[in-house]
SEZA-437286 format. One record per residue (C-alpha): residue number from 0; residue in one letter; chain; x, y, z. Coordinates in Angstrom, 1 decimal. Each point is the difference from the previous one (the first is absolute). Layout:
N
<pt NUM,"A","A",<X,Y,Z>> ...
***
This chain:
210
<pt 0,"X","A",<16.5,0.6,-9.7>> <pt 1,"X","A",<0.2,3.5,-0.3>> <pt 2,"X","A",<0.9,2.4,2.1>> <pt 3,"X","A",<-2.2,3.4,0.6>> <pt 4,"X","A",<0.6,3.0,-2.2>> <pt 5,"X","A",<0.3,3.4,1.0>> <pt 6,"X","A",<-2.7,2.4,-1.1>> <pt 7,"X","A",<0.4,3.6,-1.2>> <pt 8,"X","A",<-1.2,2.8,2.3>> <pt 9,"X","A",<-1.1,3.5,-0.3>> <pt 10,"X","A",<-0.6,1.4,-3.5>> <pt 11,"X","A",<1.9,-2.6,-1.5>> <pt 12,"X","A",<-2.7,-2.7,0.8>> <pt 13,"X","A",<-2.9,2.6,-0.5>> <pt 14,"X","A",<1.0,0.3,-3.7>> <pt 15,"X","A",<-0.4,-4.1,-0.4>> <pt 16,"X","A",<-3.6,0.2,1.1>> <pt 17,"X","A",<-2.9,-0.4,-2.3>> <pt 18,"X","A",<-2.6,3.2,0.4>> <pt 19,"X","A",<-1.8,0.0,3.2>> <pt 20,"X","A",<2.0,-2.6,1.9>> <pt 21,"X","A",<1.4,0.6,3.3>> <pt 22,"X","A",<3.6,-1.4,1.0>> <pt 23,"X","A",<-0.6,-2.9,2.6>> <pt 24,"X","A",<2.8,-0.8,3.0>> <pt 25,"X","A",<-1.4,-3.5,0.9>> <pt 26,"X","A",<-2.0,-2.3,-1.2>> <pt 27,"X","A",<-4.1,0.4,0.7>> <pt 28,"X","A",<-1.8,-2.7,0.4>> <pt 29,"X","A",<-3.1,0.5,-2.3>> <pt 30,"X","A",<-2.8,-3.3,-1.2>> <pt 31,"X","A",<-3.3,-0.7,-0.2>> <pt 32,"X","A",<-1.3,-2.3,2.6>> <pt 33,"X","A",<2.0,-2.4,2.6>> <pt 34,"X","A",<3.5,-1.4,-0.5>> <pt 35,"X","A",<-0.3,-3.3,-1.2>> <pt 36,"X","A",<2.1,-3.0,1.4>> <pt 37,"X","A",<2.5,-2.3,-1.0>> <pt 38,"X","A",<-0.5,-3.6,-0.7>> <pt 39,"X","A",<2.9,-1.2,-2.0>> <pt 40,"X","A",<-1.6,-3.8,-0.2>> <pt 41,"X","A",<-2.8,1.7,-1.3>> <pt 42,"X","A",<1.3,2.9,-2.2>> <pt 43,"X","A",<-0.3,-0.3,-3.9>> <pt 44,"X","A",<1.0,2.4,-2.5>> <pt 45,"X","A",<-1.7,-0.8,-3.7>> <pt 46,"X","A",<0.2,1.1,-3.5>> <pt 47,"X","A",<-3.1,-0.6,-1.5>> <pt 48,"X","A",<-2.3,1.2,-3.0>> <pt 49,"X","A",<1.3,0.6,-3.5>> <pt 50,"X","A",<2.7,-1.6,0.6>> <pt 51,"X","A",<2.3,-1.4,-3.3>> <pt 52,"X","A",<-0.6,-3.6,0.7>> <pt 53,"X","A",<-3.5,0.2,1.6>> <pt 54,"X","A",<1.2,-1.4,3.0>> <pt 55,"X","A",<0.2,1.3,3.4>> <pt 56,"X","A",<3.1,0.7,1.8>> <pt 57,"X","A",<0.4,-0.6,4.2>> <pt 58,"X","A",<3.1,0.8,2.0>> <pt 59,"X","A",<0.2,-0.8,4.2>> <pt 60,"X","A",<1.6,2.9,1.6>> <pt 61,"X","A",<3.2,-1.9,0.1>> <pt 62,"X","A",<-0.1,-0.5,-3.2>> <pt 63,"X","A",<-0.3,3.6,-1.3>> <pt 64,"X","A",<2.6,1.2,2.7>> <pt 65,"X","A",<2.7,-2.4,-2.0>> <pt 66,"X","A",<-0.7,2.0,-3.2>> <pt 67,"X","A",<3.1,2.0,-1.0>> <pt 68,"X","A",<0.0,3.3,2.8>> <pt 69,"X","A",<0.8,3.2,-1.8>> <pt 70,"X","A",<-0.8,3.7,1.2>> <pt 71,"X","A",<-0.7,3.8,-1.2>> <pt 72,"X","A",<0.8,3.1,1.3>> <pt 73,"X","A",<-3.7,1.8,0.1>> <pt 74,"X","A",<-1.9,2.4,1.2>> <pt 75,"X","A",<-3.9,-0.5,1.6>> <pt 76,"X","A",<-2.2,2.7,-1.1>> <pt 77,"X","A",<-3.6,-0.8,2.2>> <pt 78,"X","A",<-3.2,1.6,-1.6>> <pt 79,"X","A",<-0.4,1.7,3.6>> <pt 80,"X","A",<3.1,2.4,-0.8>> <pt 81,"X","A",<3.0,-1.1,1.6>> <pt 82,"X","A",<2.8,-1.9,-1.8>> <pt 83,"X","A",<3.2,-1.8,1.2>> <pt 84,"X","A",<2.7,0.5,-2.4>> <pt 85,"X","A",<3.1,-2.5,-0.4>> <pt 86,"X","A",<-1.2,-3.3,1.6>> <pt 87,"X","A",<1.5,-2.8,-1.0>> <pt 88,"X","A",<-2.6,-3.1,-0.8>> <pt 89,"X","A",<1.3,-3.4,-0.2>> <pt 90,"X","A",<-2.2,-3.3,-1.3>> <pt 91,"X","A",<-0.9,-1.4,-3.3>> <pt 92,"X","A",<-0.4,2.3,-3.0>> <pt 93,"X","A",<-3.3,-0.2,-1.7>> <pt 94,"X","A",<2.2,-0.7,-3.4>> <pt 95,"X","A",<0.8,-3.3,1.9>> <pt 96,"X","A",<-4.2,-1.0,0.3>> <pt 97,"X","A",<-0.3,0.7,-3.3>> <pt 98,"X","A",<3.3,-2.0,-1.3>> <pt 99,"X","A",<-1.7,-3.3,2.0>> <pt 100,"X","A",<-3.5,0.4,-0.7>> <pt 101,"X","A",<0.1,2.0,-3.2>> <pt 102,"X","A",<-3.7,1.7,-1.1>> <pt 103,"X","A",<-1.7,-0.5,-2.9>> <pt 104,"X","A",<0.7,1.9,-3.0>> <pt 105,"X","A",<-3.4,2.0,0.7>> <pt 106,"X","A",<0.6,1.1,3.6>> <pt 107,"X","A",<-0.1,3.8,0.6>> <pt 108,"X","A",<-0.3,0.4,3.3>> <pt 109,"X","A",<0.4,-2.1,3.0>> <pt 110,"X","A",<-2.1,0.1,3.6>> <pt 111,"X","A",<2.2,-0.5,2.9>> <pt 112,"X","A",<-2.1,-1.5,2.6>> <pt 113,"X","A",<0.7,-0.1,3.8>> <pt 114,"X","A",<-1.2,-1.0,3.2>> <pt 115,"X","A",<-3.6,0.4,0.9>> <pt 116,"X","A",<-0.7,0.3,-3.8>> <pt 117,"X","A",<1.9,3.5,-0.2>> <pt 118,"X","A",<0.9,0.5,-3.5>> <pt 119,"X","A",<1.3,2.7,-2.5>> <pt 120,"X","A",<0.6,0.1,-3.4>> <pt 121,"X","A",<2.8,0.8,-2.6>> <pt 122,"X","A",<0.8,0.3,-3.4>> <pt 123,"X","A",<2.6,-3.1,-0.9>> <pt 124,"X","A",<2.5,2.7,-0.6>> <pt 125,"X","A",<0.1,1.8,3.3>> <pt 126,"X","A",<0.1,-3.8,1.5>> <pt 127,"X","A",<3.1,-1.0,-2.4>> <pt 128,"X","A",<1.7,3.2,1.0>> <pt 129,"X","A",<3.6,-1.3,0.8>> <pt 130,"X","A",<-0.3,2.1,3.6>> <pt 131,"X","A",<-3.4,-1.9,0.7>> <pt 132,"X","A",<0.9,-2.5,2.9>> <pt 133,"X","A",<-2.1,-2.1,2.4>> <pt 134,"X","A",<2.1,1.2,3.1>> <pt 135,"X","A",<0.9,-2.3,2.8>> <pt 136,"X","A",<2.6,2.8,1.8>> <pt 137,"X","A",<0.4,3.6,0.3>> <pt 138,"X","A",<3.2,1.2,0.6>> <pt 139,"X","A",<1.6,-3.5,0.4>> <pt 140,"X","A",<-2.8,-0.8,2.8>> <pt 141,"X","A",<-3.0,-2.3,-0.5>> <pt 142,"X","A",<-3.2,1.8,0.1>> <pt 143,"X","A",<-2.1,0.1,2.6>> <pt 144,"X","A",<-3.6,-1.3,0.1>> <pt 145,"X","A",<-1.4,3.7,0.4>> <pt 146,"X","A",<2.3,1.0,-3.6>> <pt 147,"X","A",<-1.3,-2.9,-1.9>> <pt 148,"X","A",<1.5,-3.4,1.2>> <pt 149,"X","A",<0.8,-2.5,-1.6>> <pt 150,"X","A",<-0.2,2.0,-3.0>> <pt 151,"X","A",<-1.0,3.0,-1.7>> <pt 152,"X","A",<0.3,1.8,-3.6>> <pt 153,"X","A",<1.9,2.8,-0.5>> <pt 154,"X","A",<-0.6,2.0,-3.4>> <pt 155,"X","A",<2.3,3.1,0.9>> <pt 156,"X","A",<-1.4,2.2,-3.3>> <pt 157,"X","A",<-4.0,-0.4,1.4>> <pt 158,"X","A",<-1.5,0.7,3.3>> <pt 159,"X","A",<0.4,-1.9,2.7>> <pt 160,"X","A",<-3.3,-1.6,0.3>> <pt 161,"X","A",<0.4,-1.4,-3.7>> <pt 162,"X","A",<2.5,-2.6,1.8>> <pt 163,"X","A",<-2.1,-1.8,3.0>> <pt 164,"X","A",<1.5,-1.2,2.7>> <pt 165,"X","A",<-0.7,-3.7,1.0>> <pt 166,"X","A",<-0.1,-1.5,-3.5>> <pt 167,"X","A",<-1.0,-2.9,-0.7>> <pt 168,"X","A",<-0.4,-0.8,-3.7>> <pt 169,"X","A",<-0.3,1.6,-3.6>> <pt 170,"X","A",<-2.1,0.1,-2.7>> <pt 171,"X","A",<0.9,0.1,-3.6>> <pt 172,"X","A",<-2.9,1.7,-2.1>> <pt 173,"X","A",<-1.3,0.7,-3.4>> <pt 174,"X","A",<-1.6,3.5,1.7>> <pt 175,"X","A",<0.2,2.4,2.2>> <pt 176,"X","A",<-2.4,-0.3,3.1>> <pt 177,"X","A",<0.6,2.4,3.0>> <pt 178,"X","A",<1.0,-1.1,3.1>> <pt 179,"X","A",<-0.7,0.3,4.2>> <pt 180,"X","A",<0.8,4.1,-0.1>> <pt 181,"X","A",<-0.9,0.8,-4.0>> <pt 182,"X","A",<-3.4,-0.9,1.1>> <pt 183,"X","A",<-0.6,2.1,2.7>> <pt 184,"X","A",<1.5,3.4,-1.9>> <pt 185,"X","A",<3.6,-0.5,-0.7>> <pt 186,"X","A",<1.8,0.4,-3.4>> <pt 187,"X","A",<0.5,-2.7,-2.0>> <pt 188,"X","A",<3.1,0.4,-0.7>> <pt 189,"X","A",<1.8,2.2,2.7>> <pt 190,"X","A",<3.1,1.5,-1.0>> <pt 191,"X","A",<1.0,2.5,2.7>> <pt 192,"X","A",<2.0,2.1,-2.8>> <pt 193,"X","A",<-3.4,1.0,-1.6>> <pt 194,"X","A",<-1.7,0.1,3.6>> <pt 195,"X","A",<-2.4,-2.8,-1.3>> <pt 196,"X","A",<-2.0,-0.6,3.3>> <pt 197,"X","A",<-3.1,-0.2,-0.9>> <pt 198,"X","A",<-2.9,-1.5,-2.1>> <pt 199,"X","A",<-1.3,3.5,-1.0>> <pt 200,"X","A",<3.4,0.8,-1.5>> <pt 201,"X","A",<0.2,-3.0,-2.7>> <pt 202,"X","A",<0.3,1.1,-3.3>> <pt 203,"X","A",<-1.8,-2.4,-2.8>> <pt 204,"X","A",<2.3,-3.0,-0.2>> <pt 205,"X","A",<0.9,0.4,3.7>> <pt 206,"X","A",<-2.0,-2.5,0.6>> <pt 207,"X","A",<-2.6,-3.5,-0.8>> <pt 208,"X","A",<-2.3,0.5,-2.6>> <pt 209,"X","A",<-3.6,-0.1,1.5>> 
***
């Protein structure tokens, strides 16, 4: 495991910040709706939809845990304007999902769905980013169940909310669809470099075609 990295301070750390974004000591604790719990006998992560071989793929939470570990050095940028710069994640890149349960030559984009049926889209080459992990730790720590335990997506180049917490399964498809927040006004894509926060903001190919 790794251990925690030190973070930059003052103007140094400023200058790292995408526009808008506030620099964040701690960790907030920020969802939608009640912190779900933990039953490992019951706990399933799947691959499913367009996949290669047309076949759905299950993994127990032990099972997913004995993957090969691996972890980034990150930042967190939250839609809500603070961002934690230098984490380190540690779990299972999203390179590895795709390696064992390969897509279909048509996917595009994938859903990443999560407990209570949270969801959020993105395009297959924001999810095959080699910094895109399905963390397990922070800073050489497990996470706890209020930061997304067992398991939550980082994507350090999009907002945080593109990488839900509690996941629980991913889709492989053949088109975009919005997820959970994209529904209810956020941008499709979200990169906090361009300040994409919000629906109104999409440019045409941002987004589905209606």
């Amino acid at each position: 495991m790794g251990q925690p990295v030190e973070r930059e301070s003052g103007e140094a750390a400023q200058s790292e910040l995408p526009p808008g974004q506030r620099l964040q000591r701690g960790w907030p604790v920020t969802h939608y709706g009640p912190v779900p719990k933990f039953r490992p006998e019951r706990w399933e992560f799947r691959v499913f939809g367009a996949t290669a071989d047309g076949e759905k793929h299950c993994w127990t939470h032990e099972e997913l845990t004995a993957l090969p570990y691996a972890s980034v050095v990150a930042d967190l940028h939250c839609v809500t304007k603070f961002s934690m710069l230098g984490a380190e994640w540690g779990g299972i890149p999203a390179r590895t999902i795709l390696e064992i349960a390969p897509p279909a030559p048509t996917v595009t984009h994938v859903m990443v769905w999560a407990e209570y049926g949270f969801s959020s889209n993105l395009r297959l080459s924001d999810f095959a980013s080699d910094r895109t992990i399905f963390a397990t730790h922070k800073d050489g720590e497990l996470l706890t169940a209020e930061h997304g335990f067992p398991l939550r997506l980082i994507v350090p180049h999009l907002y945080a909310w593109k990488g839900p917490k509690w996941v629980r399964g991913v889709e492989y498809m053949t088109a975009d669809r919005r997820g959970f927040w994209e529904e209810r006004g956020y941008h499709n894509i979200g990169d906090p470099w361009r300040e994409q926060r919000y629906s109104y903001q999409e440019e045409p190919g941002d987004g589905p075609e209606l």
